[in-house]
C-alpha positions as CSV (number, residue, x, y, z in Angstrom):
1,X,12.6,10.0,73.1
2,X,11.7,6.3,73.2
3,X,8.0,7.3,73.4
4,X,8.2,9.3,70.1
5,X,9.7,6.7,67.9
6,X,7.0,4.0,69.4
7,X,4.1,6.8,69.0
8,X,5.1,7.1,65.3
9,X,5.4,3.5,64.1
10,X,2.0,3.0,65.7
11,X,-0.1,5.5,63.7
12,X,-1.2,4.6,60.4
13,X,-2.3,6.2,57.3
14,X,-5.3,4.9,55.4
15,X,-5.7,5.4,52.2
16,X,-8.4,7.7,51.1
17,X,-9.2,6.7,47.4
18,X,-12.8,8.0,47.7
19,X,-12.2,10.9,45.0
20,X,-10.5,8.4,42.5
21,X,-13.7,6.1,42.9
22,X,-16.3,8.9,42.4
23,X,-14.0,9.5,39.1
24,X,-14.1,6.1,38.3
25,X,-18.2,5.8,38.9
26,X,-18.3,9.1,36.2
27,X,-15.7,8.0,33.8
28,X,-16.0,4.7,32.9
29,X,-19.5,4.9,31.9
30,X,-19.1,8.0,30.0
31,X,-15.9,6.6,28.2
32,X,-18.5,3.4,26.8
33,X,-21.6,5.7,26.1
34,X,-18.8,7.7,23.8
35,X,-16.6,4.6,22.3
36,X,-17.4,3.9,18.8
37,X,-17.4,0.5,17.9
38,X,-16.7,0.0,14.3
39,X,-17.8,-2.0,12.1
40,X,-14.9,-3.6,9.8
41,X,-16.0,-5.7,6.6
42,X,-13.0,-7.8,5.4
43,X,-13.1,-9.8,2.1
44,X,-11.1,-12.4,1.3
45,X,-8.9,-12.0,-1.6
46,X,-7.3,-14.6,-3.7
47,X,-4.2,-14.0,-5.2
48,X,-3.2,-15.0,-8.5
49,X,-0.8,-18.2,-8.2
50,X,2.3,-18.1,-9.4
51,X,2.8,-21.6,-11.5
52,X,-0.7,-21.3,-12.8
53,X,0.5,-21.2,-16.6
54,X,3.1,-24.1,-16.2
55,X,0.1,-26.1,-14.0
56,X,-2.6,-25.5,-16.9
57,X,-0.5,-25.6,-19.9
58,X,-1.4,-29.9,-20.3
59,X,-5.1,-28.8,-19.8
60,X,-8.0,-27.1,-21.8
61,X,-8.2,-23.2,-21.7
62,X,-10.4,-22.1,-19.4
63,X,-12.4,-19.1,-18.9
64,X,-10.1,-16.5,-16.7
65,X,-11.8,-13.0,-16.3
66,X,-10.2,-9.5,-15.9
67,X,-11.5,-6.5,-15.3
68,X,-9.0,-4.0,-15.5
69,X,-9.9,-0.2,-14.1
70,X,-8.4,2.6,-16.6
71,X,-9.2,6.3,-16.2
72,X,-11.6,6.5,-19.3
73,X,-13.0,2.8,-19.1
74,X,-13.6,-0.6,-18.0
75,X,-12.3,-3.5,-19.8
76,X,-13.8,-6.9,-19.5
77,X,-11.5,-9.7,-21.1
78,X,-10.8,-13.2,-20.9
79,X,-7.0,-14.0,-21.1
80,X,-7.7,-17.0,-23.5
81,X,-10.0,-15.0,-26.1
82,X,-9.0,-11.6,-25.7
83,X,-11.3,-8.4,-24.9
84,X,-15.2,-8.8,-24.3
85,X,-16.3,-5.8,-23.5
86,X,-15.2,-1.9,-23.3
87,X,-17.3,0.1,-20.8
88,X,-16.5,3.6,-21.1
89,X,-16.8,6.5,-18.3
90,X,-20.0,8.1,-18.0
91,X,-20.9,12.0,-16.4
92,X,-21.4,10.2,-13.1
93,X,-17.9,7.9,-13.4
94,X,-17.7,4.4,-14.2
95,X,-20.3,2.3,-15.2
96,X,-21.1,-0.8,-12.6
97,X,-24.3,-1.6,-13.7
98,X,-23.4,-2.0,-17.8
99,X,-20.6,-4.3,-16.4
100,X,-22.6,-6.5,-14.0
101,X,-25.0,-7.0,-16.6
102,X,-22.7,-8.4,-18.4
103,X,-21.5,-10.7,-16.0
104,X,-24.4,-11.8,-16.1
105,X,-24.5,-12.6,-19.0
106,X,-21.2,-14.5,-18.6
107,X,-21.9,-16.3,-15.4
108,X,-25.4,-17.7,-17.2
109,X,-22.8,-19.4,-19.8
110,X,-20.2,-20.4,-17.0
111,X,-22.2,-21.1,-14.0
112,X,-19.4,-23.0,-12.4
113,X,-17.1,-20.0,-12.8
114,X,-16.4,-18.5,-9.4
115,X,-12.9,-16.4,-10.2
116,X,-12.5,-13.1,-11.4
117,X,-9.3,-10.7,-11.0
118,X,-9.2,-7.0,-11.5
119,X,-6.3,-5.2,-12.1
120,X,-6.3,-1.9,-11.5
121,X,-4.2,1.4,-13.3
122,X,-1.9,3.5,-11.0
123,X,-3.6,5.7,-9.2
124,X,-6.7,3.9,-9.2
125,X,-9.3,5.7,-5.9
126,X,-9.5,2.9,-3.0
127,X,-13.4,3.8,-3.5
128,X,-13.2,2.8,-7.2
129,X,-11.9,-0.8,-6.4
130,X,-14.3,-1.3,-3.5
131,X,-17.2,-0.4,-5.5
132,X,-15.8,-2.6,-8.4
133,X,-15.7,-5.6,-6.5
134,X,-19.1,-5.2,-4.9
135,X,-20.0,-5.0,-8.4
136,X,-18.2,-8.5,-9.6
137,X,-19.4,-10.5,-6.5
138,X,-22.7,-10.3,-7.1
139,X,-25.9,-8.9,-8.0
140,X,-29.6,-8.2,-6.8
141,X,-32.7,-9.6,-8.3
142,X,-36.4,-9.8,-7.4
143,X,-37.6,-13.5,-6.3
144,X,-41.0,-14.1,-4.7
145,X,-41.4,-10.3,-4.4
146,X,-38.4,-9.7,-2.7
147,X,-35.0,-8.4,-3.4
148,X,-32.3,-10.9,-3.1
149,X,-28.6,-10.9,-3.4
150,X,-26.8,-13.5,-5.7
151,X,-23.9,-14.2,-5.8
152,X,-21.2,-13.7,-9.7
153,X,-17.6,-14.0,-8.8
154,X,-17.0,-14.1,-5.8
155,X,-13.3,-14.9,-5.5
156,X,-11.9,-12.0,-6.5
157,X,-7.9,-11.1,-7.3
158,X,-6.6,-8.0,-7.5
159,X,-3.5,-7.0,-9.5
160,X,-1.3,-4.1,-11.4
161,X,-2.8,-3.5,-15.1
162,X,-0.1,-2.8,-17.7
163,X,0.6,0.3,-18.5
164,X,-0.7,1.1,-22.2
């Protein structure tokens, strides 16, 4: 009986993990050829601070952009003079390329400006916004033959519009 307790503590198991590492050999290359690796683009939004009337009421007006998103239009204003521009719907939805135009315009005046804040309606498409901002931060032109971006306003804000 001796004998049969000492011949069992002697023997040992091993391990055979040769199945798990043929998996492993498979899997793990398969899972990296499959992965998708996506590409995230994050701008960097300014929010509007929240003493900037008290701070700039002992200095003179300056230029402060909106562009505020409503379902018929686009309205370009300036908070000191009032409304610029209306840029109503077209067939194929907003019009980007009336209102970067007219940025233009604006940042040819002001070429120091850099801020701009949008402020959207309820509601407003997340598609909308994005392409509204690509639209505000800058523009392409042809220089030396070649089709270069530069840059508008490219610290954007984003914000509620008022309900009209």
């Amino acid at each position: 009986m001796n004998r049969r307790k000492h011949k069992k503590r002697e023997t040992q198991v091993e391990l055979n993990i040769t199945a798990f590492m043929n998996l492993m050999v498979v899997l793990v290359p398969f899972l990296l050829m499959t992965a998708v690796f996506a590409n995230i683009s994050v701008l960097d939004l300014k929010l509007p601070d929240m003493n900037s009337t008290s701070a700039q009421s002992d200095k003179k007006p300056e230029l402060e952009l909106r562009v505020t998103v409503r379902k018929d239009r686009l309205e370009l204003s300036d908070t000191q003079g009032g409304l610029i521009k209306k840029i109503p719907v077209t067939q194929s939805g907003h019009n980007y390329v009336l209102l970067n135009q007219t940025l233009r315009l604006i940042k040819f005046k002001f070429p120091e400006k850099r801020k701009i804040t949008i402020l959207s309606e309820p509601y407003t498409s997340y598609e909308t916004i994005v392409d509204l901002m690509d639209t505000v931060r800058e523009y392409q032109t042809l220089q030396d033959n070649e089709v270069v971006a530069l840059e508008l306003f490219p610290d954007v804000s984003i914000g509620d519009a008022a309900r009209i």
